[in-house]
MARFI-418990 format. One record per residue: residue in one letter; z, y, x of N, C-alpha, C in turn; residue number from 1. Coordinates in steps of 0.001 Angstrom, whole numbers, plus 500000, padded with zeros to 6 digits. Each point is the difference from the previous one (the first is absolute). Example, Ala and Ser with C-alpha at 12.3 -4.5 7.8 and 13.67 -1.06 7.14 Angstrom:
BEGIN
SITE   aa     n_zz     n_yy     n_xx    ca_zz    ca_yy    ca_xx     c_zz     c_yy     c_xx     i
SITE    A   507800   494310   513190   500000   501190   499110   500000   501200   500900     1
SITE    S   499280   501050   499650   500060   501190   500820   500730   501090   499230     2
//
This chain:
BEGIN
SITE   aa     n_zz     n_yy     n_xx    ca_zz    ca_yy    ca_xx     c_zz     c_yy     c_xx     i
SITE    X   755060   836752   750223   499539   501054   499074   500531   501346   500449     1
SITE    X   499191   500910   499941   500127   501547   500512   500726   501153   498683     2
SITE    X   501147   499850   499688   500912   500533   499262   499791   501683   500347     3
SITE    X   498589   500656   499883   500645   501505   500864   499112   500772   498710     4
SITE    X   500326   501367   499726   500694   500456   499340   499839   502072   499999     5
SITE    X   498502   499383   501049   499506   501651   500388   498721   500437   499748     6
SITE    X   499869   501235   499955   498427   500617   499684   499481   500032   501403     7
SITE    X   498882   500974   500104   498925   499541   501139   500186   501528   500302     8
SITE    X   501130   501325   499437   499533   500865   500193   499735   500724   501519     9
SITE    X   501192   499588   500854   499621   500170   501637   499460   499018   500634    10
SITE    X   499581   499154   499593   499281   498702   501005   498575   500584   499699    11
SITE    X   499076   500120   501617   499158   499891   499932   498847   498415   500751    12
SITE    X   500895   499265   500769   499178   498609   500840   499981   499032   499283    13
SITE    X   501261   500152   498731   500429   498936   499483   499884   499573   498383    14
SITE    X   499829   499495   499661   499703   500096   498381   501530   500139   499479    15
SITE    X   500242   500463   498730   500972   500280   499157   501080   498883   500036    16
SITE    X   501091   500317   500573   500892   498665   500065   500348   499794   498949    17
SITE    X   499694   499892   498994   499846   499753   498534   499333   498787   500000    18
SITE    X   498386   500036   500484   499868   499239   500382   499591   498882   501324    19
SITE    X   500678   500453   500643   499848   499294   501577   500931   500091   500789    20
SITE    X   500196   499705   500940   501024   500001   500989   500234   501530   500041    21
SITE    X   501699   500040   499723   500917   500867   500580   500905   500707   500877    22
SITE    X   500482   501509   499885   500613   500473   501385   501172   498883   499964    23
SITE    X   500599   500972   500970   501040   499117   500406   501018   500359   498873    24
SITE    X   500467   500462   499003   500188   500386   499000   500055   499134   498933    25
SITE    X   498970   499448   500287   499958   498685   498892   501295   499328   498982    26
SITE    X   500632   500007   499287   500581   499292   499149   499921   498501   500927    27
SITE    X   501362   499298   500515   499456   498449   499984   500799   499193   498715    28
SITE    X   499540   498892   500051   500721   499032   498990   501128   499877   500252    29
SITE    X   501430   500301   499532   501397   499701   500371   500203   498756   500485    30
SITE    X   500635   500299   501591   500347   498770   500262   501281   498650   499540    31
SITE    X   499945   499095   499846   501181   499330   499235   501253   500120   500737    32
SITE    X   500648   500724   499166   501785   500062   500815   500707   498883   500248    33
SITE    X   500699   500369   501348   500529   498822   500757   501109   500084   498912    34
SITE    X   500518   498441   499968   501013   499877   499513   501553   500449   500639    35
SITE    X   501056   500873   498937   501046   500198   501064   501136   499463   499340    36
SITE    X   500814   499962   501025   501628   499625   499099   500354   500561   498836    37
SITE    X   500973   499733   498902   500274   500747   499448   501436   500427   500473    38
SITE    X   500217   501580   499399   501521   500652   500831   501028   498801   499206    39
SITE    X   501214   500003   500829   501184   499812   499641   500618   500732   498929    40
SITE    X   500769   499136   498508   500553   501113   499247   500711   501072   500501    41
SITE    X   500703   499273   501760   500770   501629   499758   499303   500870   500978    42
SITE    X   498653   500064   500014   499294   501085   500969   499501   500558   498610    43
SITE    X   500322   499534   498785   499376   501056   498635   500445   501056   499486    44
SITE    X   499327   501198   500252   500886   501077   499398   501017   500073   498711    45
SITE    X   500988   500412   499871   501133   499880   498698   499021   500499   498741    46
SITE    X   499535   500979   500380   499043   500816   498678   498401   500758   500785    47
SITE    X   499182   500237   498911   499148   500293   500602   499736   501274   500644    48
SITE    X   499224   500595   501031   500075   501090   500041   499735   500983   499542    49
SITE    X   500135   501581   499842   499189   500657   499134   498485   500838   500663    50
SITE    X   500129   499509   501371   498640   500184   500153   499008   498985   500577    51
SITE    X   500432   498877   499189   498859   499309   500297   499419   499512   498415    52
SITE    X   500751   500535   498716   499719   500292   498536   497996   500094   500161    53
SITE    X   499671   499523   499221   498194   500318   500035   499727   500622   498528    54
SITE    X   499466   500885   500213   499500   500905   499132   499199   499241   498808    55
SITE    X   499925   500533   499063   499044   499269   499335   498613   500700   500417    56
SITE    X   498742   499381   499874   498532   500413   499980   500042   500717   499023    57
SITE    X   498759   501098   499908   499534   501169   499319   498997   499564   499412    58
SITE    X   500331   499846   498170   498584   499448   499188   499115   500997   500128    59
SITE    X   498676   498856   499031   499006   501532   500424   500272   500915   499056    60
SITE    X   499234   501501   499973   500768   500659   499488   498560   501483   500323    61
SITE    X   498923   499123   499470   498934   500571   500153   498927   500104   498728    62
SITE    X   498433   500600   500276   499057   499145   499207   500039   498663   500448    63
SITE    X   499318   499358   499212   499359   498621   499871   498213   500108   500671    64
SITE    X   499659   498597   500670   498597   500047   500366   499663   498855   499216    65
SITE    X   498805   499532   499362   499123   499394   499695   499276   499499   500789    66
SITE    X   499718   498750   500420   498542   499432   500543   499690   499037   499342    67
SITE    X   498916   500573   499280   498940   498774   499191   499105   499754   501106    68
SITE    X   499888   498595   500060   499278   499420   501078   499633   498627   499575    69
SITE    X   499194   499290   500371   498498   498683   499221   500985   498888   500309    70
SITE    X   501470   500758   500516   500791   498821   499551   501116   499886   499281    71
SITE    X   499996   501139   499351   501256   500324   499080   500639   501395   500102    72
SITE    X   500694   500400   499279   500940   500778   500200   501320   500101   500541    73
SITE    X   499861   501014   500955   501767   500208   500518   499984   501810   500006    74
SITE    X   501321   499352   499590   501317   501737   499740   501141   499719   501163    75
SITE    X   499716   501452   500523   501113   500107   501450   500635   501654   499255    76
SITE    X   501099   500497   500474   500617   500992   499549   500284   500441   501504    77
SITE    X   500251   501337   500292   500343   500739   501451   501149   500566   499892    78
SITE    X   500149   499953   501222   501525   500245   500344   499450   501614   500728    79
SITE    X   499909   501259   498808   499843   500891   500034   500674   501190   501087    80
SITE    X   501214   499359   499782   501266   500848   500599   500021   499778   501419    81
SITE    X   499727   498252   500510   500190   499962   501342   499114   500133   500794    82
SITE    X   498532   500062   499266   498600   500016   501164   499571   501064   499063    83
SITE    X   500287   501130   499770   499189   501216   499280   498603   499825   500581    84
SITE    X   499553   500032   500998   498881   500671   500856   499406   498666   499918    85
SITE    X   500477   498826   499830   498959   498946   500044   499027   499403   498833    86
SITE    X   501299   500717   498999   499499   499844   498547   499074   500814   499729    87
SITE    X   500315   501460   500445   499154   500876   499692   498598   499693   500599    88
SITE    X   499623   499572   500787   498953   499520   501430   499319   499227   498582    89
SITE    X   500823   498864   499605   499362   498997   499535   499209   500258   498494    90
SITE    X   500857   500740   499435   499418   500607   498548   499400   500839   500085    91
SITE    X   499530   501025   500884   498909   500905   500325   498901   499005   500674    92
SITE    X   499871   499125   500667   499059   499490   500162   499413   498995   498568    93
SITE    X   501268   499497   499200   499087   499095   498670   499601   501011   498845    94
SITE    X   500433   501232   500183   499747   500860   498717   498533   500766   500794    95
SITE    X   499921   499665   501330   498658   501333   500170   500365   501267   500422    96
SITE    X   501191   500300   500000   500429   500988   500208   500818   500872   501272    97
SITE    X   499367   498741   500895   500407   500294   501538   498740   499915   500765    98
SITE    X   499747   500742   500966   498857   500258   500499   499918   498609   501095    99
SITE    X   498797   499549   500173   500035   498917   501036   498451   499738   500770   100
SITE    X   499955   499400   501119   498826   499934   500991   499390   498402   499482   101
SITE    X   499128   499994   499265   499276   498363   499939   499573   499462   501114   102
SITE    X   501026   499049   500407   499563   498965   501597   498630   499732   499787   103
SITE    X   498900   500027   498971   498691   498996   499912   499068   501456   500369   104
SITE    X   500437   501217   500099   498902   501274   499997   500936   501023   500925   105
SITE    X   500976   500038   499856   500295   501013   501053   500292   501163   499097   106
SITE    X   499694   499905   498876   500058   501553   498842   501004   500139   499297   107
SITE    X   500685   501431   500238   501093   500046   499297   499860   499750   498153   108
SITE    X   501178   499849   499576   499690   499431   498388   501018   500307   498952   109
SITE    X   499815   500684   499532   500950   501246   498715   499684   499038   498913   110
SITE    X   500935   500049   498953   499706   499405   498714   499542   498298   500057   111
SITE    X   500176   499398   500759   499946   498769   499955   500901   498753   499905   112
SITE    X   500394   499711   499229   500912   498358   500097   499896   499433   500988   113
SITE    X   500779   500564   501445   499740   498791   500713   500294   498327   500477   114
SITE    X   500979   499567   498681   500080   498427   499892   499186   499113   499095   115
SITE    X   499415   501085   498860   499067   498924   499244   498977   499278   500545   116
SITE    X   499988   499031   500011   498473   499353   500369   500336   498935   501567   117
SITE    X   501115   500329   500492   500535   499876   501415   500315   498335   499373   118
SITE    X   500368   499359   501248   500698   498813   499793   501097   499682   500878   119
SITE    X   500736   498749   499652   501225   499515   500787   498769   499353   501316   120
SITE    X   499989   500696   501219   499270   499149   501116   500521   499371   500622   121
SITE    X   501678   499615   500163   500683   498488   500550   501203   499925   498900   122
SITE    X   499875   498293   500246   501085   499818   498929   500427   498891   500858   123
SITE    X   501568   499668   500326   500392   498667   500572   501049   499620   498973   124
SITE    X   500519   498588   499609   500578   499640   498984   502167   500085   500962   125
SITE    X   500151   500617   498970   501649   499813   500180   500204   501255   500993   126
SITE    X   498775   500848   500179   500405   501375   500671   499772   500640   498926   127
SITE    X   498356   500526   499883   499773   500998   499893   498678   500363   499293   128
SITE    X   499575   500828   499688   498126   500233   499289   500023   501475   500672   129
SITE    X   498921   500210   500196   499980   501216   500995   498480   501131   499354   130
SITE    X   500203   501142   499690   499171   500881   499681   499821   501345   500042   131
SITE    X   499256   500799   499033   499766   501282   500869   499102   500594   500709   132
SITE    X   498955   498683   500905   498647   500414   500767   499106   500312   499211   133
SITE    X   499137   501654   500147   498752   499513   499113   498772   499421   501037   134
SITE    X   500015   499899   500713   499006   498661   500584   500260   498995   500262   135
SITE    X   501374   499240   499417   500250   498910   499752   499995   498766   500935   136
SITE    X   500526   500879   501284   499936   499230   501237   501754   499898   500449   137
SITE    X   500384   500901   499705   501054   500237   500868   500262   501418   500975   138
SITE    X   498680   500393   500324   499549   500682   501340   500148   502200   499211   139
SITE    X   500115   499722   498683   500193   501602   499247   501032   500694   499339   140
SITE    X   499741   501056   500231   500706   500591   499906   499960   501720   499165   141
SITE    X   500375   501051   499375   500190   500911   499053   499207   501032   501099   142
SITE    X   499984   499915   501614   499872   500996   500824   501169   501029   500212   143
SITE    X   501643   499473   499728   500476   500843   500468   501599   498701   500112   144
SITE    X   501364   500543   500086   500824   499122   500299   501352   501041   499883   145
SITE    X   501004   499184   499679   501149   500456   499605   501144   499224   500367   146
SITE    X   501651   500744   499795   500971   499179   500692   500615   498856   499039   147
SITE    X   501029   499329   500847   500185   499205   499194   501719   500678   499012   148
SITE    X   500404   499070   499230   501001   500562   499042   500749   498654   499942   149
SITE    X   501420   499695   501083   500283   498594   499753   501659   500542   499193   150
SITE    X   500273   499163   499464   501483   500334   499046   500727   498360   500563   151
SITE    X   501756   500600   500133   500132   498531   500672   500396   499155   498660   152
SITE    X   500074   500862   498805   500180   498936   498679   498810   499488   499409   153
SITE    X   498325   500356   500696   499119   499096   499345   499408   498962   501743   154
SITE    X   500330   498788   499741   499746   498812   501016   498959   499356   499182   155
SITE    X   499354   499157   500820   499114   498507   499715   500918   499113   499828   156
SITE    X   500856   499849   498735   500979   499118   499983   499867   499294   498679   157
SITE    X   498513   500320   499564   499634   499081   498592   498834   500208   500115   158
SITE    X   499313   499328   498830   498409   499990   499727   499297   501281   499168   159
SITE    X   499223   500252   499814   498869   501182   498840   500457   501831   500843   160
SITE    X   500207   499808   501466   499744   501028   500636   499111   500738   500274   161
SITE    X   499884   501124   499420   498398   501025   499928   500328   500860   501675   162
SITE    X   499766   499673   500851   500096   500687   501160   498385   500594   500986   163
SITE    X   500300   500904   501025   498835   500343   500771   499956   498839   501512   164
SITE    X   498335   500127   500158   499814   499096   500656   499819   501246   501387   165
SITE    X   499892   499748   501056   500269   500646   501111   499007   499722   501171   166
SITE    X   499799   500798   501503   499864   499502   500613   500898   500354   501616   167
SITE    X   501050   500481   499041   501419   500276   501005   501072   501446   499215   168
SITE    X   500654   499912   500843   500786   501354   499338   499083   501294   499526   169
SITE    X   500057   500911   499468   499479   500699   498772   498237   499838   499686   170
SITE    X   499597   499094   500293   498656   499660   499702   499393   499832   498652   171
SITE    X   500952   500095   498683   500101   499382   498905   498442   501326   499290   172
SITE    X   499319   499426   498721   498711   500320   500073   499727   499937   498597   173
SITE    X   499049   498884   499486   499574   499397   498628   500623   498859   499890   174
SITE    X   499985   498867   500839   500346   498580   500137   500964   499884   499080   175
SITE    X   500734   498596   499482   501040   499233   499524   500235   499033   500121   176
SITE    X   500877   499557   499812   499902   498034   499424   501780   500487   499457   177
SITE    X   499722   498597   499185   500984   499362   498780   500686   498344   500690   178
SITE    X   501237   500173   500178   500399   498204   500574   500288   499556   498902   179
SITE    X   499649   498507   500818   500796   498796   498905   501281   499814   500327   180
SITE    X   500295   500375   501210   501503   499291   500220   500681   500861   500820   181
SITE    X   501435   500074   499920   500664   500782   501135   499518   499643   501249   182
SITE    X   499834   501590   501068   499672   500051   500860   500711   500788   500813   183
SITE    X   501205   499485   500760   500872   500771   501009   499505   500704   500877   184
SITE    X   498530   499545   500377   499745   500295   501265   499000   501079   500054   185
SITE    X   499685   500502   498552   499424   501342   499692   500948   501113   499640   186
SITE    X   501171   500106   500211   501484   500816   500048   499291   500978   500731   187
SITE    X   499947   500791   499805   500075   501530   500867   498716   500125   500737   188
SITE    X   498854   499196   499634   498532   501016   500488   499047   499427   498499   189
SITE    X   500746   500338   499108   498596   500095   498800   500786   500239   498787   190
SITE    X   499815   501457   499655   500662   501215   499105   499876   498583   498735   191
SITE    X   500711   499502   499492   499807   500011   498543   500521   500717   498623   192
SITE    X   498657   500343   499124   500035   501245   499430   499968   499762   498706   193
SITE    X   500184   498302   499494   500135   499583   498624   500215   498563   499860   194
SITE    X   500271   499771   498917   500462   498261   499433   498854   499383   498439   195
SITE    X   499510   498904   500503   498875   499153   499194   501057   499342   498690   196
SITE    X   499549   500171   499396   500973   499102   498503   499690   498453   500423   197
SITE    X   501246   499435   498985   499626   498418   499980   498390   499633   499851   198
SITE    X   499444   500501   498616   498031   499481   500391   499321   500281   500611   199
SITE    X   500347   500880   501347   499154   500426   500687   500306   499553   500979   200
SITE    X   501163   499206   500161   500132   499037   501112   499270   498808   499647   201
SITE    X   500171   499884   498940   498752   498887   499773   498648   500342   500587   202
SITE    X   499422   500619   499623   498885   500131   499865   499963   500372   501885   203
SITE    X   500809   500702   500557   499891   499980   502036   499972   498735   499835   204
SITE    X   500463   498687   499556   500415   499224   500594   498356   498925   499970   205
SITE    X   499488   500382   498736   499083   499056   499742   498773   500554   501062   206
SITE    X   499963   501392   499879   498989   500674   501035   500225   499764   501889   207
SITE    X   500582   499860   499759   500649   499050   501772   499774   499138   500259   208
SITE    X   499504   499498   498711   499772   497796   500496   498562   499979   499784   209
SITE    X   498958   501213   499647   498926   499562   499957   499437   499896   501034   210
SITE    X   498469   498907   499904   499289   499901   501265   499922   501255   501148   211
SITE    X   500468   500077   501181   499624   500751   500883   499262   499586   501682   212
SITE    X   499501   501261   500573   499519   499364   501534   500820   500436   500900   213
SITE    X   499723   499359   501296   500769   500101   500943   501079   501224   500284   214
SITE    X   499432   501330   499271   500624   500766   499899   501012   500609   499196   215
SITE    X   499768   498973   499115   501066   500267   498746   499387   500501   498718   216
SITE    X   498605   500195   500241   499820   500807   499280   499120   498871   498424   217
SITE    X   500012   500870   499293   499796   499142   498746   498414   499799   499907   218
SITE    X   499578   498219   499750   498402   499811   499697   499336   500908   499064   219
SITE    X   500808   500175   499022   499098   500494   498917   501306   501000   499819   220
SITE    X   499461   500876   499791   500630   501933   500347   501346   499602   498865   221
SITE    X   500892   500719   500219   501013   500275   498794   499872   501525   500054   222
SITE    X   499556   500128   498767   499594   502045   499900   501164   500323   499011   223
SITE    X   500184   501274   500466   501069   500612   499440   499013   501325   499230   224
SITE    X   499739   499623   498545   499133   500329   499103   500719   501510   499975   225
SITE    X   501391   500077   499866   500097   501457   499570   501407   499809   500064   226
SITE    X   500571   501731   500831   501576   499911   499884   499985   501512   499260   227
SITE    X   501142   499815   499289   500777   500609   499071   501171   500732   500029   228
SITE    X   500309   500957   500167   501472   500837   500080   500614   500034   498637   229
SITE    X   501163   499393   499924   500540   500239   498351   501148   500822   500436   230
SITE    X   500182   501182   499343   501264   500562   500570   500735   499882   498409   231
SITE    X   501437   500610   500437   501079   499960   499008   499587   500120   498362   232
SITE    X   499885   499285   499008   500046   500683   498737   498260   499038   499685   233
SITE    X   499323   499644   500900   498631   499842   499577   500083   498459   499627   234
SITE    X   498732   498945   499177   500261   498951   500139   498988   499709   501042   235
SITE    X   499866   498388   500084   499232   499268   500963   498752   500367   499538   236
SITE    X   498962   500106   500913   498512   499445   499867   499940   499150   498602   237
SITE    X   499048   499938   499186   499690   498285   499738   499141   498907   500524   238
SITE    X   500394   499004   500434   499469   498876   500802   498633   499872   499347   239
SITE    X   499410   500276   501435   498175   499334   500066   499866   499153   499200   240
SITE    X   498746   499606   499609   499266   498788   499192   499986   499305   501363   241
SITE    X   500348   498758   499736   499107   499290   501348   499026   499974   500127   242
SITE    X   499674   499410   501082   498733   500349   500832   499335   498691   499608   243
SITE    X   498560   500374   499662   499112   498971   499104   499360   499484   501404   244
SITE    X   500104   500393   501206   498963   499632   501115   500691   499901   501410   245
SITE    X   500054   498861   500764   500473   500496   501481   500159   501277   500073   246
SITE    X   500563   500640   500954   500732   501239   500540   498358   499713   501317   247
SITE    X   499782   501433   499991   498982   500196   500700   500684   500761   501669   248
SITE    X   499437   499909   500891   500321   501377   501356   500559   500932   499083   249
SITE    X   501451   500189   501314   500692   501543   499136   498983   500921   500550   250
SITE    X   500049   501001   499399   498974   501224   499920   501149   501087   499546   251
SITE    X   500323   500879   500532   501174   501244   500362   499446   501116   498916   252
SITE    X   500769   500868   499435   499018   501174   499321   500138   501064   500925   253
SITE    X   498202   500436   499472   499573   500956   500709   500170   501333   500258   254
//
């Protein structure tokens, strides 16, 4: 399985290593550590040191995002302080309020939501759900690209990570994905710019195991109906009626 973890924005021979074979860059699966001795008590330090003390991680300390999507709801919160510019990227593109190039026309696009209507286009179980394209390939992109923002107190060292998907150092764009599980081996090339609550790890988790093809990508679309900025002081959305009918082709607004 192809664990990679990038947009398509400088590849032109190759399809979106999102979904297809990747640079050399690629994320691999951690290999299993050799087993080693353990030290001798008296090779153990008397006390610990004071610089090898670990910081605590930085909660979030942001707005909140919303994604109502035909498979539930999830709430992620941003880590405002440590990826300013990624957050900002990301909430100007769900409010409409960041200017962007539609991969399907080529035309620039003012005032538009560009995640409603979009879907998760790979999902693999115990990584990851991956979104953000509005042509829902893998292969798009906003028409422009930005750096990345890594902090050494936020790691892939748990699950409901709201991070950017890439297609190398500062390539970062529209893309995302959310993991299921710690991922060491995404340390230091994919900005993450927020944290998924306990039900919204649910709900990655159930969207990961649905039917997909060779590419990861899901039989029947998972659309991400509409995202939401809740900032400080506001409440939540209220949750959709369900959906009386299959989930149809995502369809992006115009």
């Amino acid at each position: 399985m192809n664990r990679t973890l990038f947009t398509f924005a400088t590849l032109v021979l190759a399809p979106l290593c999102i979904s297809a074979q990747a640079p050399a860059t690629t994320p691999a699966v951690p290999a299993t550590q050799q087993q080693t001795k353990p030290a001798a008590v008296d090779d153990l330090p008397d006390s610990p040191s004071t610089s090898a003390q670990i910081t605590a991680p930085p909660e979030p300390n942001g707005p909140k995002v919303v994604f109502d999507t035909t498979m539930g709801r999830m709430v992620c919160q941003f880590y405002q302080k440590e990826a300013p510019m990624t957050v900002a990227n990301f909430i100007g593109l769900a409010e409409g309020t960041k200017e962007f190039m539609d991969p399907t026309t080529g035309e620039k696009k003012n005032g538009v939501r560009f995640y409603d209507g979009t879907t998760f286009h790979r999902v693999i179980p115990h990584f990851m759900i991956q979104g953000g394209d509005r042509l829902g390939t893998g292969a798009g992109d906003p028409g422009y690209m930005f750096g990345d923002e890594f902090n050494k107190g936020l790691r892939f060292d748990r699950s409901g990570r709201l991070a950017m998907a890439n297609a190398g150092p500062g390539t970062n764009g529209s893309q995302f994905f959310i993991t299921e599980d710690a991922q060491d081996e995404l340390n230091g090339k994919h900005t993450i710019f927020g944290q998924c609550d306990a039900h919204a790890q649910l709900i990655e988790q159930s969207i990961a195991r649905v039917d997909r093809d060779s590419n990861d990508k899901p039989i029947t679309p998972v659309v991400i109906n509409k995202v939401t900025i809740v900032r400080e002081g506001q409440s939540l959305p209220p949750e959709p009626a369900p959906a009386q009918t299959p989930a149809a082709a995502a369809s992006p607004a115009q």
